[in-house]
DRENDOMAR-537863 format. One record per residue: residue number from 0; residue in three letters; x, y, z of N, C-alpha, C in turn. Coordinates in steps of 0.05 Angstrom, whole numbers, plus 5000, padded with zeros to 4 digits. Atoms other than C-alpha are relative to their C-alpha. Layout:
N
{NUM,"ALA",{X,Y,Z},{X,Y,Z},{X,Y,Z}}
...
This chain:
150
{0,"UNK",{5017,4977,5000},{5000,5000,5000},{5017,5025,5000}}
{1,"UNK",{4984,4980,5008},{5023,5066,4982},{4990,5028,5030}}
{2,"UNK",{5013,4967,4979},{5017,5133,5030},{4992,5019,4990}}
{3,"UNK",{5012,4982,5019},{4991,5169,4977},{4977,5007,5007}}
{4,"UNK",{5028,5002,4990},{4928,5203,4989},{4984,4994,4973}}
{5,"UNK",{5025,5011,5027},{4862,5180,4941},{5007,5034,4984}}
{6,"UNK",{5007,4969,5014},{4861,5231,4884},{4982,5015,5005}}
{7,"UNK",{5029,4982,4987},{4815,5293,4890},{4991,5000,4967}}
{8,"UNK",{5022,4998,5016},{4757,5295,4844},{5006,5023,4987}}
{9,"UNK",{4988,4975,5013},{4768,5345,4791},{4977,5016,4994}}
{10,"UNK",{5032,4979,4995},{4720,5399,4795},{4993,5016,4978}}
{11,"UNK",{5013,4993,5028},{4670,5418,4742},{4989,4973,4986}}
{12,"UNK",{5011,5025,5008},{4656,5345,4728},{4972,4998,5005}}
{13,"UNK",{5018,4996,4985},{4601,5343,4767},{4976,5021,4994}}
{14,"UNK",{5023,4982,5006},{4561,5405,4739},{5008,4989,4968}}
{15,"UNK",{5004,5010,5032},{4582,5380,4668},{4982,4981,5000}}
{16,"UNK",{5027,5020,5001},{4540,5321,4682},{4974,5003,5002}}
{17,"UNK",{5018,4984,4999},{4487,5358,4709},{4989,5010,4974}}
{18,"UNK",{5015,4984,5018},{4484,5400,4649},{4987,4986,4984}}
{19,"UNK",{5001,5017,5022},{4491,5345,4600},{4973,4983,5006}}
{20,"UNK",{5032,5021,4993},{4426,5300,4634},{4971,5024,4999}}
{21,"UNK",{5010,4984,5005},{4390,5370,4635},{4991,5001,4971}}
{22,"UNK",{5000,4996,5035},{4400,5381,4558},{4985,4970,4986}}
{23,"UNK",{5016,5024,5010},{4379,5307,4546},{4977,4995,5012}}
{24,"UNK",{5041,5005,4985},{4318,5298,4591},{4976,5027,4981}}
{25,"UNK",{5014,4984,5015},{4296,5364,4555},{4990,4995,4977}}
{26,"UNK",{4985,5005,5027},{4322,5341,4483},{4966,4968,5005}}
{27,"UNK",{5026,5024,5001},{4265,5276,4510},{4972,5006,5002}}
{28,"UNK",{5019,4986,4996},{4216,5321,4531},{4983,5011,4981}}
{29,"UNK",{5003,4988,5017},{4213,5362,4466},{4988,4978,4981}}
{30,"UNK",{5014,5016,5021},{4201,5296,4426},{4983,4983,5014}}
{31,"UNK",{5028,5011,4994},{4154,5265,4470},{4974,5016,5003}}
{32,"UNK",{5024,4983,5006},{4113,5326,4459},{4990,5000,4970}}
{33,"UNK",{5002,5001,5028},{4123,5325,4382},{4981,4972,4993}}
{34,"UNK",{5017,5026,5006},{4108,5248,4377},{4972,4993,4998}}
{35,"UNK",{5020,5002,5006},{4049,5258,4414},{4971,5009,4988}}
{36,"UNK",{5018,4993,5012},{4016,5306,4380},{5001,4993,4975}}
{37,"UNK",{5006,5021,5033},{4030,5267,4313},{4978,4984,5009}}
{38,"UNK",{5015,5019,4998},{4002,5212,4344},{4963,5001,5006}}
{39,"UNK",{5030,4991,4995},{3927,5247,4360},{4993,5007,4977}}
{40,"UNK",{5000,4991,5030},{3934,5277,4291},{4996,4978,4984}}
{41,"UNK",{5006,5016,5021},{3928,5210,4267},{4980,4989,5007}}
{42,"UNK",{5020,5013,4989},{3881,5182,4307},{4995,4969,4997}}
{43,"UNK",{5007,5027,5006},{3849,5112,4292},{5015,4994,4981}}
{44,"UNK",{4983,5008,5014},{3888,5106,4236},{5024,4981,5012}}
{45,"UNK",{4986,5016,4987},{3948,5070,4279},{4990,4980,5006}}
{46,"UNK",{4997,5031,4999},{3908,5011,4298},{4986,5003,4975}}
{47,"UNK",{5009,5028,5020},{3874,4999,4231},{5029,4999,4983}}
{48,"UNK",{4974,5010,5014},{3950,5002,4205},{5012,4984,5015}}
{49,"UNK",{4995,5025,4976},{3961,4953,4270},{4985,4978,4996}}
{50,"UNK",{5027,5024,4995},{3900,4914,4252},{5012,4979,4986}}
{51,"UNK",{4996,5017,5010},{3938,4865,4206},{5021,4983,5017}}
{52,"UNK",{4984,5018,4990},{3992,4845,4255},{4981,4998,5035}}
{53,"UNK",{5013,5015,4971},{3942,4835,4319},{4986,4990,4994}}
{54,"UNK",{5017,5023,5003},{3891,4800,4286},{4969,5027,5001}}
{55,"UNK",{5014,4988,4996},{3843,4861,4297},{4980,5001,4973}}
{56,"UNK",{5015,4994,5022},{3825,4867,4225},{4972,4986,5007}}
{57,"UNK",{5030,5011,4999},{3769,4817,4235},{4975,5008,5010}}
{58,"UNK",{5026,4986,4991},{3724,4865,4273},{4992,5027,4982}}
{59,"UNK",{4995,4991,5011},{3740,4910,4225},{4975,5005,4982}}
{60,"UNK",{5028,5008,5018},{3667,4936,4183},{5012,4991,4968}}
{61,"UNK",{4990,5012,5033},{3707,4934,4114},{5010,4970,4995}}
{62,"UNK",{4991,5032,5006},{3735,4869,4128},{4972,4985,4997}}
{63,"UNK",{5029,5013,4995},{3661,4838,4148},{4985,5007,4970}}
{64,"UNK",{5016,5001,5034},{3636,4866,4081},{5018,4987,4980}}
{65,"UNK",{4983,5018,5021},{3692,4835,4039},{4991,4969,5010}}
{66,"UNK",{5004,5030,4994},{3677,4767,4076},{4979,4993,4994}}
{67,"UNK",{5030,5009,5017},{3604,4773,4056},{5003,5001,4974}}
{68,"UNK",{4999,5006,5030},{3626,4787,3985},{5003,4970,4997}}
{69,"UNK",{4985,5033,5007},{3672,4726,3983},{4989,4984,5008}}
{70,"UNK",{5006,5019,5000},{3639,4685,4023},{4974,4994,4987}}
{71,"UNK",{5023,4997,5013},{3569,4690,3995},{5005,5001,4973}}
{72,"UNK",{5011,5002,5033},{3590,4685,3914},{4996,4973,4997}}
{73,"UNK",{5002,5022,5004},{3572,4629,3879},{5021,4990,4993}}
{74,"UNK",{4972,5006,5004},{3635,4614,3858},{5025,4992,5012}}
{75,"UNK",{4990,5012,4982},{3675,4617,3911},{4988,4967,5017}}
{76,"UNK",{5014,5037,4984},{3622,4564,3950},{5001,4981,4975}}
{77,"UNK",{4994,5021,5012},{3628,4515,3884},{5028,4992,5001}}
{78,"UNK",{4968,4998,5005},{3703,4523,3889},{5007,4982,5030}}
{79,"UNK",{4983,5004,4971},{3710,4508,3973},{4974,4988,5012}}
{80,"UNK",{5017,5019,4986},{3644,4481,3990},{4989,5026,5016}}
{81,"UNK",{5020,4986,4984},{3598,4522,4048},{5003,4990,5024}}
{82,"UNK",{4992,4974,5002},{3619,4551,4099},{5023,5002,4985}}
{83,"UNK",{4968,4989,4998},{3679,4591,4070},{5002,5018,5024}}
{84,"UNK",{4986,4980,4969},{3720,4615,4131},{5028,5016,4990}}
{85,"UNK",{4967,4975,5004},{3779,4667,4136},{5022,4983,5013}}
{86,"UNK",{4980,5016,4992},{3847,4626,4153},{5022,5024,5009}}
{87,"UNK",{4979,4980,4999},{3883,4688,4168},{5016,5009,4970}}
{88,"UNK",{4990,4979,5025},{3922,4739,4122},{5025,4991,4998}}
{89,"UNK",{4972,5003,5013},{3983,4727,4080},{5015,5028,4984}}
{90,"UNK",{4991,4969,5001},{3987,4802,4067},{4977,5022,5007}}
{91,"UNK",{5015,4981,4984},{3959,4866,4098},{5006,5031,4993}}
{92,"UNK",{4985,4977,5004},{3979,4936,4073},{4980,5022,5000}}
{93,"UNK",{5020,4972,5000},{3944,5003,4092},{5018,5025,4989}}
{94,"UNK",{5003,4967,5009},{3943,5068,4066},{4994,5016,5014}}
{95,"UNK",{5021,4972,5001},{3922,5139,4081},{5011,5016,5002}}
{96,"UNK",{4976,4975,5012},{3955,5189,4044},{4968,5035,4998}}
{97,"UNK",{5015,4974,4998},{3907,5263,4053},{4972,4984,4997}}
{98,"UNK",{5027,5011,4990},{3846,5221,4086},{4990,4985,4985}}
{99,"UNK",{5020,5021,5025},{3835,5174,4032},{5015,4973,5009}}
{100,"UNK",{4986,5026,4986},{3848,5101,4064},{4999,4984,4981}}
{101,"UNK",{4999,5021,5017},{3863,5046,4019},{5012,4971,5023}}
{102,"UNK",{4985,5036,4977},{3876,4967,4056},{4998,4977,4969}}
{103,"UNK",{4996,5017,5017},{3897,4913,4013},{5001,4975,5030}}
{104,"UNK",{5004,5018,4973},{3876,4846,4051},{5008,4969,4972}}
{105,"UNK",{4994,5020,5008},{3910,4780,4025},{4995,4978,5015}}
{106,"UNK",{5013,5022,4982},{3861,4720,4057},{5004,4980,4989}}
{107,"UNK",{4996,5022,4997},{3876,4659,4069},{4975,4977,5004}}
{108,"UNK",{5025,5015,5004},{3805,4612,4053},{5001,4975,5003}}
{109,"UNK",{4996,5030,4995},{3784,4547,4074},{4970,4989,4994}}
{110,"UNK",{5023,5015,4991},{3721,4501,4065},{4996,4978,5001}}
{111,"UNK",{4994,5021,4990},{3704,4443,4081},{5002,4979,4975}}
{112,"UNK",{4987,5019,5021},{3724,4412,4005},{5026,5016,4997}}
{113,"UNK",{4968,4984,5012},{3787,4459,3989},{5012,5027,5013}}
{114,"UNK",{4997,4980,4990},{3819,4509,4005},{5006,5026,4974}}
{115,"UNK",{4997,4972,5012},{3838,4591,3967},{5010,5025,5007}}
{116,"UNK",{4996,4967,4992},{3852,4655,3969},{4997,5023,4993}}
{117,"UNK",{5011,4976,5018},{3826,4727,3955},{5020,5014,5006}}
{118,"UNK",{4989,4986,5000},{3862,4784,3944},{4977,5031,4996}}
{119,"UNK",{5022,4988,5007},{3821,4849,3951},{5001,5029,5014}}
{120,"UNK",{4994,4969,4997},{3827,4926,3957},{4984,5012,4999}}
{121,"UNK",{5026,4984,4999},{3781,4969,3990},{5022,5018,5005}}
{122,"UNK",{4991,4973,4987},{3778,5036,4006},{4977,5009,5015}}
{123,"UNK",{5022,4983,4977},{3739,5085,4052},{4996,5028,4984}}
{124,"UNK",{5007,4971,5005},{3702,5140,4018},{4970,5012,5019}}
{125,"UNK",{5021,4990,4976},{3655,5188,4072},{4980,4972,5010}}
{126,"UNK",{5003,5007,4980},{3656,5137,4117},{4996,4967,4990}}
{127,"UNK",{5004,5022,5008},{3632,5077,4070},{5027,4978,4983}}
{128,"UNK",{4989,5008,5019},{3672,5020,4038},{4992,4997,4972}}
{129,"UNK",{5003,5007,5026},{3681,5012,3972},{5019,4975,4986}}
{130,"UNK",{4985,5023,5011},{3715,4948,3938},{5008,5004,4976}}
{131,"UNK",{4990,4999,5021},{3754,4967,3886},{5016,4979,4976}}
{132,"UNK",{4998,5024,5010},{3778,4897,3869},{4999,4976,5009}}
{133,"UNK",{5013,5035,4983},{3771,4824,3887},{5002,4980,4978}}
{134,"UNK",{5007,5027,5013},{3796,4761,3865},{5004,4980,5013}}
{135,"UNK",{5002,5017,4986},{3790,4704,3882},{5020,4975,4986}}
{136,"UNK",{4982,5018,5019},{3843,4641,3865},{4987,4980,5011}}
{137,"UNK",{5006,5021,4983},{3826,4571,3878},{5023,4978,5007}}
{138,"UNK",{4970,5019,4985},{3868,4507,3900},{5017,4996,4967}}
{139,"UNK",{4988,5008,5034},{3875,4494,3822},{5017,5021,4988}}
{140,"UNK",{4981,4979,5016},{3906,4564,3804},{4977,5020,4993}}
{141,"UNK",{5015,4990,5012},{3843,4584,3769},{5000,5026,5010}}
{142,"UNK",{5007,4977,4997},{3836,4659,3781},{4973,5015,4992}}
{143,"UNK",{5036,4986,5005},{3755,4695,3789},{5007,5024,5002}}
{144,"UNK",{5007,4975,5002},{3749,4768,3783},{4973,4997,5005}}
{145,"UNK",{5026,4991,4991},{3693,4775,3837},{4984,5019,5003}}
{146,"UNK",{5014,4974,5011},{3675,4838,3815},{4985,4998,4976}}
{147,"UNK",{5016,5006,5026},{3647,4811,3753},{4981,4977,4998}}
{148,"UNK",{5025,5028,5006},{3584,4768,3738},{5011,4977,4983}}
{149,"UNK",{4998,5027,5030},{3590,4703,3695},{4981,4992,4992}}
């Protein structure tokens, strides 16, 4: 052991730290104010752009009207049998670029002879959906355009 005394603390350290946790708690402050007024500004929008990875979509009114398209054509039910059910999504992509929402929903179909899958892009105009396309594939490949009569 030495007879040296402990070093002395070098002074100014101590308010530099200070300053520096000051400047950053602020620097956190400033963008947890920013964030959250984005985030009110968007409003609902965040979960229906969440709705494809929690499973939410399904309460979803646009989804419930795409499922009565699909499942209710005739086509689909000669294709998969009665019921057709939703197997979950194999893609999910929202929109909403200056209030105009677009969702692209890639379902996963099952019934109790086969299985399918639709592909189908709505949108939301004053307040209603609209289905701007819809098809439907079956286990064979075949491709329907459920937007169109036969």
């Amino acid at each position: 052991m030495s007879d040296l005394p402990p070093p002395a603390a070098r002074k100014g350290v101590r308010t530099s730290s200070i300053i520096v946790l000051v400047v950053v708690l602020g620097a956190l402050a400033f963008a947890a104010t920013k964030c959250s007024s984005i985030i009110r500004g968007i409003g609902s929008e965040v979960g229906d752009a969440a709705a494809g990875l929690t499973g939410d979509y399904k309460k979803q009114p646009r989804f419930l009207d795409i499922m009565k398209l699909v499942g209710n054509d005739p086509r689909v039910i000669a294709a998969l049998g009665s019921p057709v059910t939703e197997q979950g999504l194999y893609n999910y992509a929202y929109s909403a670029v200056n209030g105009q929402v677009s969702v692209t929903y890639g379902i996963n179909l099952a019934g109790p002879t086969a299985k399918g899958t639709a592909d189908v892009v709505a949108e939301d105009h004053d307040g209603k959906t609209v289905i701007v396309s819809a098809a439907f594939k079956d286990a064979k490949g075949k491709l329907t355009n459920l937007l169109v009569s036969d």
